[in-house]
N, C-alpha and C positions, 0 to 999 in steps of 0.2 A: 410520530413516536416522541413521548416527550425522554428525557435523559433521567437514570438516576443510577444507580451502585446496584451492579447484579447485569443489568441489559444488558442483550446482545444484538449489534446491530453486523446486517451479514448483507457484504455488496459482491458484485461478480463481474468480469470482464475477459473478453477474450483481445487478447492481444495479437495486431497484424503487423505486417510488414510496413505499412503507412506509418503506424504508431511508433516504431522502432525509427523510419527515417525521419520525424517529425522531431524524436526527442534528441534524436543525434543530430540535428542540423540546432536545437535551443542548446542543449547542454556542452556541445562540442566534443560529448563520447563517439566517438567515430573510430572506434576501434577496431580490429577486420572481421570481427568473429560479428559484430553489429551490421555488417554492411556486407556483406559475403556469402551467400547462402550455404550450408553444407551438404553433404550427400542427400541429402532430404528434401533441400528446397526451404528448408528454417536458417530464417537468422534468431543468434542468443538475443535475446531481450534485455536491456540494461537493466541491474540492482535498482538505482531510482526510479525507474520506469515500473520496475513490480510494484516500488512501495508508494506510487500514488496511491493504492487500492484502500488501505488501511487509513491515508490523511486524508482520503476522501472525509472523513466523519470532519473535518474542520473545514469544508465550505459549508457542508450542510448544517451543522450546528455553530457557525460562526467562534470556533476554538483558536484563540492566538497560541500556537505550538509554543513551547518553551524548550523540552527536551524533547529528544525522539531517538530511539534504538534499535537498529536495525540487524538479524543476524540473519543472512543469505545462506539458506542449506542446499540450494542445488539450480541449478540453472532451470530457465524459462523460456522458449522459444514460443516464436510466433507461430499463433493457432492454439495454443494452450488457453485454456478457460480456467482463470485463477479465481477460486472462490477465497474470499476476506473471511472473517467474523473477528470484529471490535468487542471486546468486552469493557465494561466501563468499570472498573476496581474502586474510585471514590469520586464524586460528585457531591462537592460542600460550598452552598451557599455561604456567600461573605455580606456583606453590606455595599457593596457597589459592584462585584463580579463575582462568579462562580468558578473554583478550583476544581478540574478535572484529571484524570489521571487513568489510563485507559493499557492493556495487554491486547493484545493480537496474534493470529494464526492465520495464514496463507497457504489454500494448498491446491495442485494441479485438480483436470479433471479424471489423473488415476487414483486420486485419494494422495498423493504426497505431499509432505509440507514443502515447501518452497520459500518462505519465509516467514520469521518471527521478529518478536520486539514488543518494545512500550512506547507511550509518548507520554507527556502531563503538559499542562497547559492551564491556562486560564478563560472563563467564555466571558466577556463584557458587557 
């Protein structure tokens, strides 16, 4: 898919208990509520760890992040299948790189949002 102002690019991830002790052993969140299972057998899945889903779009279109906004509506435990959709808001070629600038929605697989935000950036 090539990029331009309007796209929507839509990723989806289910998040495990591996993924949660991987990102707490990098990030050093190792908070109890990460490492503890509750009545259910989930652990909460870390804020950063949700919002890989959405910067995914800057490995695959090679985006240097500049800013990035994150607002966390409600928790995510593992086993939850968090669908993304990146909307792309402007995409403006320059004479050596292209300025991007992109909105986002994150949400469980009961339909809730789980996360919001933007990011802009530039591609090289």
């Amino acid at each position: 898919m090539s990029l331009k102002e309007g796209a929507i690019i839509a990723s989806e991830r289910t998040l495990t208990p591996e993924d949660v002790a991987l990102f707490s052993k990098i990030s050093g969140d190792e908070g109890s509520h990460h490492v503890t299972p509750d009545e259910q057998g989930r652990l909460v899945v870390q804020g950063l760890l949700t919002a890989t889903l959405p910067t995914k779009i800057g490995g695959d279109y090679n985006v240097l992040a500049r800013t990035m906004n994150f607002e966390f509506l409600r928790p995510v435990f593992t086993g939850d299948t968090i669908i993304c959709e990146v909307r792309i808001e402007q995409f403006e070629k320059e004479e050596n790189r292209t300025r991007i600038s992109a909105s986002f929605v994150c949400g469980n697989q009961h339909g809730k949002e789980v996360l919001r935000g933007d990011f802009s950036g530039v591609i090289l």
